[in-house]
Backbone of each chain as nested JSON, in Angstrom:
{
  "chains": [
    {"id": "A", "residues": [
      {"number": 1, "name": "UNK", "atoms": {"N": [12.939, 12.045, -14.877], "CA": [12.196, 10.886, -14.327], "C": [11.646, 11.221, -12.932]}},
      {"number": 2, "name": "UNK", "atoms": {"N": [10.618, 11.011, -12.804], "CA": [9.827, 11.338, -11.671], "C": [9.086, 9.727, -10.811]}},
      {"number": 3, "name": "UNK", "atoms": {"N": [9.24, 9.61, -10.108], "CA": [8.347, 8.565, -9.168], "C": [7.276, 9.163, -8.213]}},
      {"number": 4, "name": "UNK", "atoms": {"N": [6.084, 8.445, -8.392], "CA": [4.748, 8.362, -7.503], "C": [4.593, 7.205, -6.731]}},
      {"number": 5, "name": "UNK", "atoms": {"N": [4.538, 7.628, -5.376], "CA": [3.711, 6.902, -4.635], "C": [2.275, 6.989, -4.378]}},
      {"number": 6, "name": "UNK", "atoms": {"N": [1.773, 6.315, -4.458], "CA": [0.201, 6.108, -4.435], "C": [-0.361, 5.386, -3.23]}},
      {"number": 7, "name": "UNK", "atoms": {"N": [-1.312, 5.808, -2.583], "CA": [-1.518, 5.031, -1.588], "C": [-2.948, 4.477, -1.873]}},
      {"number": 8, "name": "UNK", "atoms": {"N": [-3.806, 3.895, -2.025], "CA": [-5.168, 3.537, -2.053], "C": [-5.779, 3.005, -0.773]}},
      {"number": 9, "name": "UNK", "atoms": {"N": [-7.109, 3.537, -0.238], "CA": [-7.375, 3.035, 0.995], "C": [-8.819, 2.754, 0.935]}},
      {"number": 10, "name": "UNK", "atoms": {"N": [-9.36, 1.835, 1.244], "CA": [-10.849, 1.698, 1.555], "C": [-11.321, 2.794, 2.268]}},
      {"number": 11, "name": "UNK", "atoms": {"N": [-12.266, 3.387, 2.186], "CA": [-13.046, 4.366, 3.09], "C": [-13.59, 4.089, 4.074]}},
      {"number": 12, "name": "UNK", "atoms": {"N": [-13.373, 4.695, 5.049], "CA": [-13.523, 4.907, 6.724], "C": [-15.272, 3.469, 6.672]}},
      {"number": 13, "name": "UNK", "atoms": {"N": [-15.938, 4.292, 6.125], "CA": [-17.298, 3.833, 6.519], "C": [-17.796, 2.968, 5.586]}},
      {"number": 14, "name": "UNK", "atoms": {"N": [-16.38, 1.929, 4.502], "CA": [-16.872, 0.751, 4.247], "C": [-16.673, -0.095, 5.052]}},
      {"number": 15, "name": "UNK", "atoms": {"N": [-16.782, -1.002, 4.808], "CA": [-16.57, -2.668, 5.446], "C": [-15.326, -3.261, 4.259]}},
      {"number": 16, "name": "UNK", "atoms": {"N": [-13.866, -3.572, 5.276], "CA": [-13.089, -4.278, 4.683], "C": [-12.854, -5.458, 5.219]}},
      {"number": 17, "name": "UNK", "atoms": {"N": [-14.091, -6.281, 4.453], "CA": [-13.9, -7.883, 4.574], "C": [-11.853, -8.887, 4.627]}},
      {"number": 18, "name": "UNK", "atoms": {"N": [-11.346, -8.307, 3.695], "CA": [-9.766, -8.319, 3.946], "C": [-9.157, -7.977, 5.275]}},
      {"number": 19, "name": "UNK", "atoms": {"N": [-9.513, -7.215, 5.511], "CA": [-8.686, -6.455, 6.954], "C": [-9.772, -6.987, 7.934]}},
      {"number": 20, "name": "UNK", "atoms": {"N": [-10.8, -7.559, 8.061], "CA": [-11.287, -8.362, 9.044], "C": [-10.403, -9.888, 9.257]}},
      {"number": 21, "name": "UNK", "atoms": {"N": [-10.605, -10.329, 8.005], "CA": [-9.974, -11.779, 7.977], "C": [-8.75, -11.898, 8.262]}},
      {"number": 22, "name": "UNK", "atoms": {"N": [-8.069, -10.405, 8.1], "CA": [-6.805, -11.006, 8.424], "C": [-5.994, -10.5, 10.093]}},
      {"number": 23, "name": "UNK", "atoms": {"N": [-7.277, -9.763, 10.584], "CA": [-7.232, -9.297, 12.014], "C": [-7.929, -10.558, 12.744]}},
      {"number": 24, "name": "UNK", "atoms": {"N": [-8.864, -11.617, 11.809], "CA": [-9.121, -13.073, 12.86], "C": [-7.949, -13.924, 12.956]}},
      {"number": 25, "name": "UNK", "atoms": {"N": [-7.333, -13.503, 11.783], "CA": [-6.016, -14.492, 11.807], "C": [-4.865, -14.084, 13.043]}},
      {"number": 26, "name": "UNK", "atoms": {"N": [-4.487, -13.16, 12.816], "CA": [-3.815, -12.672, 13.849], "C": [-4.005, -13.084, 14.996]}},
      {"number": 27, "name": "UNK", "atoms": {"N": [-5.511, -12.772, 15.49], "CA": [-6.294, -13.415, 16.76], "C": [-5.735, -14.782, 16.988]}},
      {"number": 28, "name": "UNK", "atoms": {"N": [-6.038, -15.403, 16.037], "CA": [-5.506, -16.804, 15.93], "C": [-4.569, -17.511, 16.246]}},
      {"number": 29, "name": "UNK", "atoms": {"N": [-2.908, -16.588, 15.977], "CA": [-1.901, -16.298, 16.44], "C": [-1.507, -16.485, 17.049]}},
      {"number": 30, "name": "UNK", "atoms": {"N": [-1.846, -15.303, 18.279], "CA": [-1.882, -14.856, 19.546], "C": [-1.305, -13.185, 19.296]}},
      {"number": 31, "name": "UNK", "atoms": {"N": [-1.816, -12.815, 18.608], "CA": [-1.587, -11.361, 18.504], "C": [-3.023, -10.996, 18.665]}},
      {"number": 32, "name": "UNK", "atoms": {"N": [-3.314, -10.555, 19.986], "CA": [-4.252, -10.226, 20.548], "C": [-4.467, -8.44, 20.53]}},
      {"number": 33, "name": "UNK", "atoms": {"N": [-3.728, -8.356, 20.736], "CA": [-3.421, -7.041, 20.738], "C": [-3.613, -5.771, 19.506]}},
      {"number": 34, "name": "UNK", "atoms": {"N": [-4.461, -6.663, 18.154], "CA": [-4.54, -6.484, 17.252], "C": [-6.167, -5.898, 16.714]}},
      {"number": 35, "name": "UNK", "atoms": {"N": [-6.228, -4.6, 17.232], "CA": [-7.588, -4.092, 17.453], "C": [-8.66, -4.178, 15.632]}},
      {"number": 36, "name": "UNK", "atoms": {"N": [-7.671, -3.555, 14.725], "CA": [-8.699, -3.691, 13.773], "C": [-7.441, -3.334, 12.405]}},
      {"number": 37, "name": "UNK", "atoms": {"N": [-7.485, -3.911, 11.248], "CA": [-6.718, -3.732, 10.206], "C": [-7.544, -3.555, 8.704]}},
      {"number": 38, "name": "UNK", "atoms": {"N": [-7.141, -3.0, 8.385], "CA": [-7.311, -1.887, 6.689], "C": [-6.618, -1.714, 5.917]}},
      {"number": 39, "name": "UNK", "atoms": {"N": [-6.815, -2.853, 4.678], "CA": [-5.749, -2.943, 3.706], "C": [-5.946, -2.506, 2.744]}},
      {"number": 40, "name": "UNK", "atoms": {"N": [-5.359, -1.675, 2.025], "CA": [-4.896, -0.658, 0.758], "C": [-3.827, -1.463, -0.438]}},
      {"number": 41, "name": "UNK", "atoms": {"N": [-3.755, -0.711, -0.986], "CA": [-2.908, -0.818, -2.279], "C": [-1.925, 0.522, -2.492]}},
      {"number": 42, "name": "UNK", "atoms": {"N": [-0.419, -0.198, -2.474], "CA": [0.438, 0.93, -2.51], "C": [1.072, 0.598, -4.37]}},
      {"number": 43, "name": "UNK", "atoms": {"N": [1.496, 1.601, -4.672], "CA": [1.916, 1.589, -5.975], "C": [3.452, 2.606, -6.249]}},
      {"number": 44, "name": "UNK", "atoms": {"N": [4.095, 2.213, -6.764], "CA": [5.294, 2.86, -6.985], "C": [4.912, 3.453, -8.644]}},
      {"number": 45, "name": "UNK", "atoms": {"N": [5.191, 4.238, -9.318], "CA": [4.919, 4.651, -10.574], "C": [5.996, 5.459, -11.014]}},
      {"number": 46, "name": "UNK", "atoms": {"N": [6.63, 4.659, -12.207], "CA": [7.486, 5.689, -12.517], "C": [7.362, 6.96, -13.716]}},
      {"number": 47, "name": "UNK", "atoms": {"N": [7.523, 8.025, -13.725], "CA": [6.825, 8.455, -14.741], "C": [8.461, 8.94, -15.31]}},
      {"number": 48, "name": "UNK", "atoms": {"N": [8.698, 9.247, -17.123], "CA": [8.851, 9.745, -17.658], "C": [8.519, 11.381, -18.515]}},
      {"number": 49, "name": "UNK", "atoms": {"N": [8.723, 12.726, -16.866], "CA": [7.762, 13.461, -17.021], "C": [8.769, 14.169, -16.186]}},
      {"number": 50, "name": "UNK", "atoms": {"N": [9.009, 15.996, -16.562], "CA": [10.073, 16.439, -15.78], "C": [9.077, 17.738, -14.749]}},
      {"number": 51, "name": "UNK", "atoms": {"N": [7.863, 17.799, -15.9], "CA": [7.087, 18.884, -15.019], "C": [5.984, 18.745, -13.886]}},
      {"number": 52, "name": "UNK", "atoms": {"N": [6.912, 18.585, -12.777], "CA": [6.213, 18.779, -11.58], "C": [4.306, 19.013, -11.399]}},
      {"number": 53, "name": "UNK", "atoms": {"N": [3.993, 20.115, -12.215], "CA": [2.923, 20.305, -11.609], "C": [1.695, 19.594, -12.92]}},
      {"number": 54, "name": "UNK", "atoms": {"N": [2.807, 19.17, -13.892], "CA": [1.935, 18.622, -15.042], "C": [1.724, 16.869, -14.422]}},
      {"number": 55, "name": "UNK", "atoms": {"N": [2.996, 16.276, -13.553], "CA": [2.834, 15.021, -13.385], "C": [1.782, 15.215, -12.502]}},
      {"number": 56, "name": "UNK", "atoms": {"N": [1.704, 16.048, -11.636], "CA": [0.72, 15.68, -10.273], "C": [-0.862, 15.859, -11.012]}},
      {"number": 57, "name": "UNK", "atoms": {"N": [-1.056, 16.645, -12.019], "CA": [-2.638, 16.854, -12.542], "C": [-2.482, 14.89, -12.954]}},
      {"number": 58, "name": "UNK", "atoms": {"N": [-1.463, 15.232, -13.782], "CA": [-1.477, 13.701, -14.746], "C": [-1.604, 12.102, -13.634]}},
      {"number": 59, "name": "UNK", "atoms": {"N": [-1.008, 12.361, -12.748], "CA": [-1.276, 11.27, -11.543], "C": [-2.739, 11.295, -10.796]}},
      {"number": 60, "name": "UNK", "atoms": {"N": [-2.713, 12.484, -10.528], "CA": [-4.515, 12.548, -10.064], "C": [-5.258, 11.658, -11.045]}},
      {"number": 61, "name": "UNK", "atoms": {"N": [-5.249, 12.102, -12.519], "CA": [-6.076, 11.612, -13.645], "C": [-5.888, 10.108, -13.856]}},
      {"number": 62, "name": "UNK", "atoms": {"N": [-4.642, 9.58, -13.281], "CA": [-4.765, 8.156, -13.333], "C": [-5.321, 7.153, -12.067]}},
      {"number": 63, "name": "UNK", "atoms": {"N": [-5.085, 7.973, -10.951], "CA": [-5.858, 8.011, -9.879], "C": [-7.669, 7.442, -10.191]}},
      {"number": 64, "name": "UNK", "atoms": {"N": [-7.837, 8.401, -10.585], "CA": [-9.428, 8.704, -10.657], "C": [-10.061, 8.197, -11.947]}},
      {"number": 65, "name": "UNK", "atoms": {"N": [-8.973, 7.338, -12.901], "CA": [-9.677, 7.073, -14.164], "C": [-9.101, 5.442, -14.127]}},
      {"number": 66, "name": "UNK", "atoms": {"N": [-8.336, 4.981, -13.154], "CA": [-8.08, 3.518, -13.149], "C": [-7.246, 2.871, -11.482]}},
      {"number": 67, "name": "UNK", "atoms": {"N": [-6.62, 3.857, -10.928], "CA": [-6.048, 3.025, -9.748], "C": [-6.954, 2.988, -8.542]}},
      {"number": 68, "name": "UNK", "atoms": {"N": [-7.867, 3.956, -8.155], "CA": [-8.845, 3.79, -7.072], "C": [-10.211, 3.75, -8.029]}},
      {"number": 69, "name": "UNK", "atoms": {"N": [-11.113, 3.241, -7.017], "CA": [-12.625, 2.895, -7.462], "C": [-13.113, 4.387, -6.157]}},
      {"number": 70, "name": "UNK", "atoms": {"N": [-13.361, 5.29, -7.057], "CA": [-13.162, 6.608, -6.328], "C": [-15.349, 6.134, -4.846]}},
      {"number": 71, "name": "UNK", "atoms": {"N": [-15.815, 5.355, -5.695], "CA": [-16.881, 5.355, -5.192], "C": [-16.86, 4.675, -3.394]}},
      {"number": 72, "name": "UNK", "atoms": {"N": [-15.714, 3.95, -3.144], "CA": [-15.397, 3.147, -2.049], "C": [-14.037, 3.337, -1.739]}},
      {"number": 73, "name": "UNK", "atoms": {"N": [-13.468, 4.201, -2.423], "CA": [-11.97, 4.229, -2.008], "C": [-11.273, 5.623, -1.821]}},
      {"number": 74, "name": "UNK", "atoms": {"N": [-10.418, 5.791, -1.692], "CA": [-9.956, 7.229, -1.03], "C": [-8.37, 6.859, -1.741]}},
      {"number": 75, "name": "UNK", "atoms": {"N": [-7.805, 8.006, -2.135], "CA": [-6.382, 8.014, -2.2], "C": [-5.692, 9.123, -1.697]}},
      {"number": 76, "name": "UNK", "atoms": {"N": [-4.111, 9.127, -2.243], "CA": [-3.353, 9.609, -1.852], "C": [-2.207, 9.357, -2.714]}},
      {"number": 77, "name": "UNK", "atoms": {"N": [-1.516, 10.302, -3.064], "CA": [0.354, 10.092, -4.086], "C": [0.975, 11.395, -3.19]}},
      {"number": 78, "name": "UNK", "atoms": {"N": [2.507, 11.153, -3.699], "CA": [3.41, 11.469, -3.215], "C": [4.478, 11.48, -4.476]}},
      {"number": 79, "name": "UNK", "atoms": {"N": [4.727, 12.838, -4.94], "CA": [5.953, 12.82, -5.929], "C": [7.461, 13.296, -5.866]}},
      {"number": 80, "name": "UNK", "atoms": {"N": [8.439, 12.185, -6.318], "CA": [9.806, 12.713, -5.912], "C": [10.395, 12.709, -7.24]}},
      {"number": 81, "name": "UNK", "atoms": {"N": [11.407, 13.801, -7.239], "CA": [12.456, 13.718, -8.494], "C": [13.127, 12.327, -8.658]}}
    ]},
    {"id": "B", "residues": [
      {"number": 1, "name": "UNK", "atoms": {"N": [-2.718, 3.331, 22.576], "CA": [-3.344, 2.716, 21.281], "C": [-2.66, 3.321, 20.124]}},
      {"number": 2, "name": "UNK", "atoms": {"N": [-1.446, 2.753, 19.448], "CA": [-0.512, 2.871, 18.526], "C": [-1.607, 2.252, 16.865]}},
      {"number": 3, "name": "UNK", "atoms": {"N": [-0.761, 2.805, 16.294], "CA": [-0.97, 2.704, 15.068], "C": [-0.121, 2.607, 13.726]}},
      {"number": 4, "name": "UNK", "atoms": {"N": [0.232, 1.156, 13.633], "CA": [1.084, 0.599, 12.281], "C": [0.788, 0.802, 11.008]}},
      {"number": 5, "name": "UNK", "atoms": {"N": [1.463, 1.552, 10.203], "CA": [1.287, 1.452, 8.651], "C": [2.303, 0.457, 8.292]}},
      {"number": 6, "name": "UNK", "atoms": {"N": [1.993, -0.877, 7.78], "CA": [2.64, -1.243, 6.82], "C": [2.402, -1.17, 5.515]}},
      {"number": 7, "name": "UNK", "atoms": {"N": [3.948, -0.908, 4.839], "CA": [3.957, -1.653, 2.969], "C": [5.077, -2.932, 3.071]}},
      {"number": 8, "name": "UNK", "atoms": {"N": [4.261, -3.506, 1.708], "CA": [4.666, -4.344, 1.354], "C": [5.06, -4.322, 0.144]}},
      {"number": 9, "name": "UNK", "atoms": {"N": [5.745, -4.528, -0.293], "CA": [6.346, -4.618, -1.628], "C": [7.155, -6.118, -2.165]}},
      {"number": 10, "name": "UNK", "atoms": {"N": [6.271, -6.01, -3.875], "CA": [7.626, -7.082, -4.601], "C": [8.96, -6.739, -4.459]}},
      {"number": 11, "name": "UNK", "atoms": {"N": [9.965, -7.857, -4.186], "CA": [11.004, -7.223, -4.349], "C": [11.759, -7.158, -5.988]}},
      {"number": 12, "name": "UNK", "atoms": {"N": [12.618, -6.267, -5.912], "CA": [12.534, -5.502, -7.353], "C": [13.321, -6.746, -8.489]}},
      {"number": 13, "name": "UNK", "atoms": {"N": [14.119, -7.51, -7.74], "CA": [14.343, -8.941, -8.548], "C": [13.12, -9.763, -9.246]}},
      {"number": 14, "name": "UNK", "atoms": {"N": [12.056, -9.429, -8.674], "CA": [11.408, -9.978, -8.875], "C": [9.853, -9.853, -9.911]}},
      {"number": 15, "name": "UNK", "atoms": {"N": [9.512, -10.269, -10.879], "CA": [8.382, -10.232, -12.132], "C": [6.845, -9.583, -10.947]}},
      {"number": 16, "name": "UNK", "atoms": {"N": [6.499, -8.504, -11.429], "CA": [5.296, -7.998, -10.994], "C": [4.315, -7.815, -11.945]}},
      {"number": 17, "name": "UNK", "atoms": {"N": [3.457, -9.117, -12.175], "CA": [2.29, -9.321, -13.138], "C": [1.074, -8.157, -12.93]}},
      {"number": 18, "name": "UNK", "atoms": {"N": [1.317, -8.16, -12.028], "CA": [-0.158, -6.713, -11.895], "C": [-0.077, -5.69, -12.208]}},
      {"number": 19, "name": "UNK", "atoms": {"N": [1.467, -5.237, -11.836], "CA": [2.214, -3.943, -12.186], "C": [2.298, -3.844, -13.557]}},
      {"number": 20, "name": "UNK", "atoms": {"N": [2.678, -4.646, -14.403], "CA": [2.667, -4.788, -15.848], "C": [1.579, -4.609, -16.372]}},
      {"number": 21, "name": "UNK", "atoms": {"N": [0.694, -5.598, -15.899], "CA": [-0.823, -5.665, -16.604], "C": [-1.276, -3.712, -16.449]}},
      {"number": 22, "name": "UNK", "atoms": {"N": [-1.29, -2.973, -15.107], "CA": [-1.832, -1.775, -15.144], "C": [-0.882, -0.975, -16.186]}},
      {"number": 23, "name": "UNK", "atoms": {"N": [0.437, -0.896, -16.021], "CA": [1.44, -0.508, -17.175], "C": [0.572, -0.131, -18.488]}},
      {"number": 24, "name": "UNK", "atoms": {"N": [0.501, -1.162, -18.79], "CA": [-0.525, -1.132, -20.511], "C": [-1.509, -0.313, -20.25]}},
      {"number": 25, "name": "UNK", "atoms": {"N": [-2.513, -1.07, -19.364], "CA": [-4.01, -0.339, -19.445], "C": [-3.428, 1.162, -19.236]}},
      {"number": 26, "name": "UNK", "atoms": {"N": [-2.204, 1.899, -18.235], "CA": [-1.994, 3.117, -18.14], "C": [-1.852, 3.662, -19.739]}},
      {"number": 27, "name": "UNK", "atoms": {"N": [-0.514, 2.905, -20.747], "CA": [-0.265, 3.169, -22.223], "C": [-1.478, 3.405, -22.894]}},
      {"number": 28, "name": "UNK", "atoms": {"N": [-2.822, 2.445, -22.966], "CA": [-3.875, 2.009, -23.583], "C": [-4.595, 3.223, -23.508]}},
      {"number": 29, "name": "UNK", "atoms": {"N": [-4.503, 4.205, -22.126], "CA": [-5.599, 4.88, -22.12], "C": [-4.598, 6.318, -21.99]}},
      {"number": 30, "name": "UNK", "atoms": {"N": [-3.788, 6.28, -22.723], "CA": [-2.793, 7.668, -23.074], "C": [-1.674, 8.103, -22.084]}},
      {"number": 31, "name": "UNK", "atoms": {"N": [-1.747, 7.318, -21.047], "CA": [-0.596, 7.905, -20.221], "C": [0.736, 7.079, -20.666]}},
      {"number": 32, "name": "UNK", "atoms": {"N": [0.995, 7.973, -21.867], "CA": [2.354, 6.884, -22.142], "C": [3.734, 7.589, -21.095]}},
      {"number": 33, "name": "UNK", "atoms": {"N": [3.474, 8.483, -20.71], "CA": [5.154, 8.741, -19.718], "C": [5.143, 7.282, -18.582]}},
      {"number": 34, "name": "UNK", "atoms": {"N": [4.338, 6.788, -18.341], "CA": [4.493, 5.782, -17.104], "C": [5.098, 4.517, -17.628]}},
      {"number": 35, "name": "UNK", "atoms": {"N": [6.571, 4.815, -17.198], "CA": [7.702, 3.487, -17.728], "C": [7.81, 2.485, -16.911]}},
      {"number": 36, "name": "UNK", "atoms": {"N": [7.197, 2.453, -15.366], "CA": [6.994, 1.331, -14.9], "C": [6.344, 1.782, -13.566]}},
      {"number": 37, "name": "UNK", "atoms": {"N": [5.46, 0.171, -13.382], "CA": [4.615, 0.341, -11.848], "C": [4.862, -1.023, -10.814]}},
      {"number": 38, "name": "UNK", "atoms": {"N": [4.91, -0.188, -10.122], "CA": [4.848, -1.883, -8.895], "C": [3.636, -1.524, -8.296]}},
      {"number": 39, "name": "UNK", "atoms": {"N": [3.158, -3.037, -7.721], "CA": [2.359, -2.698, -7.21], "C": [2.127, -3.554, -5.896]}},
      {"number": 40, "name": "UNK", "atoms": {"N": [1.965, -2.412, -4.678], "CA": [2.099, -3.814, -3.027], "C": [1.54, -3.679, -2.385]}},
      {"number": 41, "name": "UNK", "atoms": {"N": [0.921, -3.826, -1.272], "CA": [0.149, -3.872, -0.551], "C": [0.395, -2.399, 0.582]}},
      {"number": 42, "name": "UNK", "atoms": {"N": [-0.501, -1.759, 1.288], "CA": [-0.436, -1.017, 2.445], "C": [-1.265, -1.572, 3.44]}},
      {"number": 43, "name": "UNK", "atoms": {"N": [-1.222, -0.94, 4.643], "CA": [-2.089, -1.761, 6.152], "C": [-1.871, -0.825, 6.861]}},
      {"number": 44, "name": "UNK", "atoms": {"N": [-2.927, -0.386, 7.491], "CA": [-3.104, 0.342, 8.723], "C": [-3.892, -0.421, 10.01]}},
      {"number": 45, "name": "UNK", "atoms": {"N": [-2.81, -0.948, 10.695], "CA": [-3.319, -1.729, 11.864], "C": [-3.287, -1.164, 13.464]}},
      {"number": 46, "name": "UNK", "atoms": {"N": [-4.219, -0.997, 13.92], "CA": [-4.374, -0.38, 15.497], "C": [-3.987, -1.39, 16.162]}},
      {"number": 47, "name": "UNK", "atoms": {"N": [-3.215, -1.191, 16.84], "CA": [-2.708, -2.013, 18.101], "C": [-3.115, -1.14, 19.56]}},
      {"number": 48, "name": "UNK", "atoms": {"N": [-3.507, -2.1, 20.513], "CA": [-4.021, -1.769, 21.899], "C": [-2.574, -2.184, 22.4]}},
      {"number": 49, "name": "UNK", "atoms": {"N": [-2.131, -1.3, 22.291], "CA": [-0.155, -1.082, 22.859], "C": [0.27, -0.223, 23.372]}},
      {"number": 50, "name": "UNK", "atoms": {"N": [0.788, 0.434, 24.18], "CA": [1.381, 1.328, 25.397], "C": [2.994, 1.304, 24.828]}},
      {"number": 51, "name": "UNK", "atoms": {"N": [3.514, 0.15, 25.098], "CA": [4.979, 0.311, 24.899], "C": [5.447, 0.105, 22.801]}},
      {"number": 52, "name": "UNK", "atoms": {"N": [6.173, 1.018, 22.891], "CA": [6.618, 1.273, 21.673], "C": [7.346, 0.295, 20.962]}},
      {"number": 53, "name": "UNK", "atoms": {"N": [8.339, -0.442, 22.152], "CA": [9.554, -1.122, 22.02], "C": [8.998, -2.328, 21.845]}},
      {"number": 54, "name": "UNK", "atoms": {"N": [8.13, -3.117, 22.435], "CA": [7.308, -4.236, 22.305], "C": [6.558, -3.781, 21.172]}},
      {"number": 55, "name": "UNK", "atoms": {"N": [5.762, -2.945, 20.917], "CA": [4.931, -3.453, 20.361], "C": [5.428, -2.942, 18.076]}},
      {"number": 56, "name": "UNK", "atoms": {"N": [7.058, -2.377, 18.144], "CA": [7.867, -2.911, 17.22], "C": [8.35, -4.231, 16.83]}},
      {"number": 57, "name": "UNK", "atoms": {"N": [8.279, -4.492, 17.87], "CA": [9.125, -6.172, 17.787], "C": [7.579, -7.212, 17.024]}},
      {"number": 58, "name": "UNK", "atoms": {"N": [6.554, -7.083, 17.726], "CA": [5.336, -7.539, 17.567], "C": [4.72, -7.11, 16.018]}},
      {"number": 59, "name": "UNK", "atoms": {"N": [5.163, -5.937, 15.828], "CA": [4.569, -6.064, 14.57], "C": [5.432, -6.325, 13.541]}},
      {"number": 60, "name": "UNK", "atoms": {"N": [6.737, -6.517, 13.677], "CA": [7.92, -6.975, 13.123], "C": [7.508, -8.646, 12.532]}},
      {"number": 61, "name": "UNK", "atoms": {"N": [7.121, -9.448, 13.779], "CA": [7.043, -10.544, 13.995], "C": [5.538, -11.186, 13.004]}},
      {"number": 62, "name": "UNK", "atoms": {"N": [4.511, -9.383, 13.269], "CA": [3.407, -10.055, 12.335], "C": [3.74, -9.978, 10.595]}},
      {"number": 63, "name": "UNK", "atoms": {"N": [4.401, -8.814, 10.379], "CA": [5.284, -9.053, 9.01], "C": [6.139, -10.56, 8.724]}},
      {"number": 64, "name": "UNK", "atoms": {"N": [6.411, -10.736, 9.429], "CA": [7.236, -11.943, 9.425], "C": [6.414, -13.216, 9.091]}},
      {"number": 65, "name": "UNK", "atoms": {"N": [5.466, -13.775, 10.097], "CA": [4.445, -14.422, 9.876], "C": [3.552, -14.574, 8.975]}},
      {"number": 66, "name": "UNK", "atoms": {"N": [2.856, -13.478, 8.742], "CA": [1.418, -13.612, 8.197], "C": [1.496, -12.104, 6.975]}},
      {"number": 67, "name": "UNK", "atoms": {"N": [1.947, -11.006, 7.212], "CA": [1.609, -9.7, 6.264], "C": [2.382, -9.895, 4.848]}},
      {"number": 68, "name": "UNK", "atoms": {"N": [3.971, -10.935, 4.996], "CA": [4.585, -10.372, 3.617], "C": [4.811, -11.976, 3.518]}},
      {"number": 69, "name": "UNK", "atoms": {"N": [5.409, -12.398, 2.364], "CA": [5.801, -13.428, 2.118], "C": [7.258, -13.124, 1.829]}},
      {"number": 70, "name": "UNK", "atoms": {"N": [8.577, -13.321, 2.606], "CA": [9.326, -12.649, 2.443], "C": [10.619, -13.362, 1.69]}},
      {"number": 71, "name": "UNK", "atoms": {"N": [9.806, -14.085, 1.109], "CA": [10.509, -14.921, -0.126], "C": [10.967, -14.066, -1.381]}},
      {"number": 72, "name": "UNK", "atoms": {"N": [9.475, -13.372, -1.627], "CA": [9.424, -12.426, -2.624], "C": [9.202, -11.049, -2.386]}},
      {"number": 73, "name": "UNK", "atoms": {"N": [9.049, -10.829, -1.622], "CA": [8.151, -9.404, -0.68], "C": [9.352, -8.846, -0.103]}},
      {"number": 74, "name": "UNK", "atoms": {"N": [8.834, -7.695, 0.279], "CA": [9.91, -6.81, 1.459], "C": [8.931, -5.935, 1.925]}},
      {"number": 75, "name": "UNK", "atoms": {"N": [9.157, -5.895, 3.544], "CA": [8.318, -5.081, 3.905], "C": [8.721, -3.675, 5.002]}},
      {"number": 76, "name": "UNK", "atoms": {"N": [8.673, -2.569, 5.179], "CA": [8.295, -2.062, 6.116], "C": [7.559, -1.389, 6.818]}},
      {"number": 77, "name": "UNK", "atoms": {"N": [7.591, -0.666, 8.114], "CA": [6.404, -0.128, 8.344], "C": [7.15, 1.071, 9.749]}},
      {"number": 78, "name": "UNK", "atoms": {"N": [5.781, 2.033, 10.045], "CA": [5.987, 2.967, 10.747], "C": [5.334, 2.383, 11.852]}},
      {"number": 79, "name": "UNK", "atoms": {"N": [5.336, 3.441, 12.879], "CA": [4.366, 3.113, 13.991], "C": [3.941, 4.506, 14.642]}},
      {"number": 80, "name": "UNK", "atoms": {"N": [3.039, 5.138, 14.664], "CA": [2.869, 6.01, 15.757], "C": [1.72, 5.957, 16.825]}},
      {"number": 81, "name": "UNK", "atoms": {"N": [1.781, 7.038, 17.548], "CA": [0.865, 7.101, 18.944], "C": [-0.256, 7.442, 18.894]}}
    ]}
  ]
}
């Protein structure tokens, strides 16, 4: 058994309407101090899979065929025994 | 000028409808090793902060408030320089 972390992130040079709204809120607050925020999608995945370098092709491929929208988004995983 | 990653996560008591729903679509489209997914939020927030010690407590406090719902959620986060 293997676990993935996945990180999903909007790309640098979109516009994340989310991470605006929730950096006015803050403002709102009084967390001033709160220059700019960028919200992602983290994912835990467990796989049923003992070969290392077969899960990481196989995680990329789920990556790029359903968990990021590769056109606006950027990722990242992380695999542990 | 520090820089917070938070996650957020369901906590594991708890039914994750999204995580399930991708589950399938993962089965549907051949990745049957993936026996389970969660799925939670990440944040990368810049803070205009100098002190480390404050500005833990502060983003402690914005988890608390406004980032997790910590009814159902659990959250933590890093901080660096």
């Amino acid at each position: 058994m293997m676990k993935a972390r996945v990180y999903v992130t909007i790309k640098q040079s979109v516009l994340d309407p989310q991470g605006v709204a929730v950096q006015g809120a803050m403002h709102s607050m009084g967390f001033k101090e709160v220059e700019s925020v960028r919200i992602g999608k983290y994912m835990e995945i467990e796989l049923d899979s003992s070969d290392r370098f077969e899960a990481e092709a196989r995680v990329k491929a789920m990556c790029e065929k359903l968990l990021a929208n590769t056109v606006v988004e950027d990722y990242r995983f992380e695999l542990e025994d």
